[in-house]
Structure formats: structure tokens, C-alpha cells
N, C-alpha and C positions, 0 to 999 in steps of 0.2 A: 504493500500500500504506500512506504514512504517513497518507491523509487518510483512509483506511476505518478504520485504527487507531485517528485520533484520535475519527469518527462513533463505533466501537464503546465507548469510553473513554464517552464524553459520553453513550451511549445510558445506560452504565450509573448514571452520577453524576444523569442527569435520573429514573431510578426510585427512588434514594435522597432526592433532593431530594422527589418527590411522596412516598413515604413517612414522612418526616420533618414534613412540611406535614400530612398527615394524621392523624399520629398529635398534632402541638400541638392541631389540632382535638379529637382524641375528648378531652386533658387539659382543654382549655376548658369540654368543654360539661360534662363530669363535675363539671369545677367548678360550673359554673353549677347542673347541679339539686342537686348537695348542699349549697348556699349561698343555696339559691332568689333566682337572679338570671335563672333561665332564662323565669321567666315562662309562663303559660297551662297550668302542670302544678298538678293534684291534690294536694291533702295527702294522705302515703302515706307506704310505705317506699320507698325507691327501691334497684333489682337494678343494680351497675355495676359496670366490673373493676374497682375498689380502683386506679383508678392513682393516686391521691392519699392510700395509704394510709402514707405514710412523708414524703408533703410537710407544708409547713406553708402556708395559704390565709387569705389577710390581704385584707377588703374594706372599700375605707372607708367610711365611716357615712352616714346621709343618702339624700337624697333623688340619682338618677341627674342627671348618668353617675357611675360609681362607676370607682375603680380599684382593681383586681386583682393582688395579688400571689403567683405559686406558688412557693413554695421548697423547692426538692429537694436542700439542703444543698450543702455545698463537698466539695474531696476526691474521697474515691471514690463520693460521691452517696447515692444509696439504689434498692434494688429495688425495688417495690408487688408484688404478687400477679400481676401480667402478665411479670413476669420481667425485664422491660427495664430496663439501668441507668438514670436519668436524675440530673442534677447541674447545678447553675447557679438560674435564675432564670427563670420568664415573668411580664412585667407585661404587664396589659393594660386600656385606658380604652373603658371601656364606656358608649356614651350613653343605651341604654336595656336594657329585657329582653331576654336573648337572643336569644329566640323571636319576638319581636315584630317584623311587617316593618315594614320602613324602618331598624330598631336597626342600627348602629354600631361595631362593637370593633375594636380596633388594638391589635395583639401585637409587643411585641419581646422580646427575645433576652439576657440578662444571664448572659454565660460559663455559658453555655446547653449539655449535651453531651448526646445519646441513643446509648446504644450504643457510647460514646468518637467520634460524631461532633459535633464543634462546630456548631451550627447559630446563622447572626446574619442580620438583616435586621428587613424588617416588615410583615407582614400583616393585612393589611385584609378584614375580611366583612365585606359589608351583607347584611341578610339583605331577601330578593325572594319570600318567601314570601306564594302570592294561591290564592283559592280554595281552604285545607285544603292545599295542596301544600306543604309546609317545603323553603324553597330556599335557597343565597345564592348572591354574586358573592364569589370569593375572590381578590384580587388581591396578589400578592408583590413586592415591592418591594427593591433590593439586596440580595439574598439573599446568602449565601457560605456555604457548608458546607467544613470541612478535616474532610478523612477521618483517623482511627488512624495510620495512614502516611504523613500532614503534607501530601498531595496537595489542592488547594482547587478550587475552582470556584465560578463565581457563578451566579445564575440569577434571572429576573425572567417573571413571565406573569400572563395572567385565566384562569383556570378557572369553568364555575359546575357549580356543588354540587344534588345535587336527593338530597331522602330520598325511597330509594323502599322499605322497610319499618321495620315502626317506629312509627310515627306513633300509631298505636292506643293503645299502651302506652306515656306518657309518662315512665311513673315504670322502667318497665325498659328500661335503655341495651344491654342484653345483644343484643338483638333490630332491633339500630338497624342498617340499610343505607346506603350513599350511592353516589349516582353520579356522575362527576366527565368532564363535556366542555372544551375549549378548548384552548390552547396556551401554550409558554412559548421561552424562547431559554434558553439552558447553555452556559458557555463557561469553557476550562481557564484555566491559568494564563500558557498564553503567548498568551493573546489569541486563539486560533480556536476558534468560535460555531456555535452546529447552532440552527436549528428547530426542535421537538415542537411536532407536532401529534396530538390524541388523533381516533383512526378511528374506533375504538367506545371506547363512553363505559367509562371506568375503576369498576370496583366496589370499593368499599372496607368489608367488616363490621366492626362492633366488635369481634367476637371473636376476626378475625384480625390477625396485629401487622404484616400486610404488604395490598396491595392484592394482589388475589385473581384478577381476570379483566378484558379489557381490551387492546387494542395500540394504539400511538401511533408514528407516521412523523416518524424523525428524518434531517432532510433533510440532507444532505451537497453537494460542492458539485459531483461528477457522481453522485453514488449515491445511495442511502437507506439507513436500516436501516429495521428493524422489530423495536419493544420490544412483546415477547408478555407477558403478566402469566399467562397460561393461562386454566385452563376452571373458575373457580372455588374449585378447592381450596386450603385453610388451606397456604400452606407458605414457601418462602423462597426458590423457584426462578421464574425467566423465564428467557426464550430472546432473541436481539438475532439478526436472522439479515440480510445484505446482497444488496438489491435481489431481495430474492422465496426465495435460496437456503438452503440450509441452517442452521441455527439452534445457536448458539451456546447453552448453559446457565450463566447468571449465577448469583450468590448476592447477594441483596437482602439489607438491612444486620443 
């Protein structure tokens, strides 16, 4: 019972971590096209949630790589137009245009919080994007998330990234899809570790503030679970349910 307790715990903190991961992404690239560092987009207006509408976006001068800085105030942070508190710092050194494969960027975490969770570590995208397919490799490095209620976890893995709508419309981020395959490891505070692995690949829209559709097998050390993300729909809810049975309903952060 204590080690299904800890898989269902860790089921949960490995969907907040992929959350959180995803959501530093949508603030990256927002950055990038309103700062034109994203490279191979049109001169236009560009349609995007506004999550950088209360930051401040500091890029150094010159020729690349550039570094990045997003400042979302100290304190109680600030809202954007997506609702989400955000507070702290993301810097990031970018070798070339975002967009461009083979480019480079490394994200860390400066008393960093979404949602009152602290989020630290370092993320790494190359971007593997060939033939017209916008892709990257996103690899997480010491991660540690402390949740509102002071509970922490670490977490480290590869994912890769594939847009799969979007593409058409550079200059609108509204309509942007991704899909997210690979694995990661998540481990509490007293030192016991689960496996994710993602089954079917994770959907994440921009327009939703959570991943949307999606299960990943987090392996236990005679059980499994199973993290359900569901069938698509915009919301806040997944199910964790053990070795095939019944399904728990979580709330995503």
C-alpha cells in the first residue's frame, strides 16, 4: 500500500513537472516571435496569449547567441491575460534563431514560481526540425519543483517535441499544437524514484494551460500506474489509475 501511495504521489508531481516544462516553453517561444528571435517568420502582427503581457523581456544586442531575460516581477508576480500567476525570472542563452535547426537554448530558473509552484533546474532544446516538420529534443536536467504545501521532488528526462498544427500560421501562436514522446524519472523527497514512460504521445495546445490528451506508465517497483491526460478536452482533470484498475481523478496544477 505504501509503495502504490508513493507511484500515485509521483504519478501526480510527474504531470505537474511536464506541465510546468511546457508551459516555460509556450513563454519562450512567445518570446521569441514578439522579439523576432524566432526566426523564419513573416513581418506581420502576431495573435498570442499575452503571456508576456505584465513581464518585462531584456535581449542582449548583437549578433547571436543572445541572452534572454523574462521578468515576471518579485512578490506576488503578475497575471498576463492566460490567468496564470507567474513570478521570478527565466534566463535563457540562445545560440541561434529559435526556429532554426541545429539552434540551441538553455533555460534556467531564477526564484522562478507558476501557480505558487517553484520551478528550478535546466532545460535544454535543440531544435531537430528537417523537412518542414518543426521539432526539438527537450532534455531536463536537475529539475526540482516545491509545491504551495512545501512538498518537493526532483525530476530529470528526454522528451522530443514535434508540432503537429500550427506550422502554416507563423505569426498566430493561438493555433500552435505539440506532441511530446519519451521519458523521465521523478523522485520524492525521501529518495524513492518511479519511471515515466509516455504510451501515447502527450498533446499539449497553446490554448490550453494544461496538456490535454495523452497516458504515460509510471512504473512502480511490482505495479504500474497509469497517468490519463484524457480525450482532448481544455480542463484540469487526469485520472492515475493502478495496474489497469480503476482511475483515480487528479487536479493538474
Amino acid at each position: 500500500n505504501s509503495e502504490i501511495q508513493t507511484t500515485t504521489e509521483l504519478s501526480t508531481d510527474q504531470a505537474v513537472s511536464d506541465n510546468l516544462n511546457a508551459d516555460a516553453e509556450n513563454v519562450m517561444t512567445e518570446a521569441a516571435v514578439d522579439n523576432n528571435f524566432s526566426g523564419s517568420t513573416p513581418v506581420g502582427v502576431t495573435t498570442t496569449m499575452n503571456l508576456l503581457s505584465c513581464a518585462s523581456v531584456t535581449v542582449s544586442s548583437g549578433a547571436f547567441p543572445k541572452t534572454i531575460v523574462i521578468d515576471f516581477g518579485t512578490g506576488t508576480g503578475c497575471t498576463p491575460t492566460d490567468g496564470v500567476i507567474r513570478s521570478g525570472k527565466i534566463n535563457i542563452t540562445l545560440s541561434d534563431s529559435l526556429r532554426k535547426s541545429g539552434s540551441v537554448a538553455v533555460m534556467t530558473f531564477d526564484n522562478y514560481y507558476v501557480s505558487s509552484f517553484k520551478k528550478e533546474g535546466t532545460i535544454t532544446w535543440t531544435n531537430t526540425s528537417q523537412n518542414g516538420i518543426k521539432s526539438w529534443e527537450r532534455k531536463c536536467e536537475n529539475g526540482k519543483i516545491t509545491a504551495p504545501d512545501g512538498h518537493f521532488w526532483l525530476h530529470s528526462g528526454t522528451q522530443d517535441v514535434a508540432q503537429t498544427a500550427g506550422s502554416d500560421t507563423p505569426l498566430n501562436l493561438l493555433d500552435d499544437v505539440f506532441s511530446y514522446t519519451g521519458s523521465a524519472t521523478v523522485t520524492n523527497s525521501s529518495g524513492a524514484s518511479r519511471t515515466a514512460t509516455i504510451l501515447n504521445a502527450l498533446e499539449k495546445k497553446v490554448l490550453c494551460a494544461n496538456i490535454d490528451k495523452g497516458t504515460i506508465k509510471v512504473q512502480g517497483p511490482n505495479h504500474y500506474a497509469t497517468l490519463d491526460y484524457g480525450d482532448g478536452t481544455c480542463d484540469r482533470l487526469a485520472t492515475v489509475s493502478i495496474d489497469g484498475g480503476t482511475g483515480i481523478t487528479i487536479l493538474l496544477r
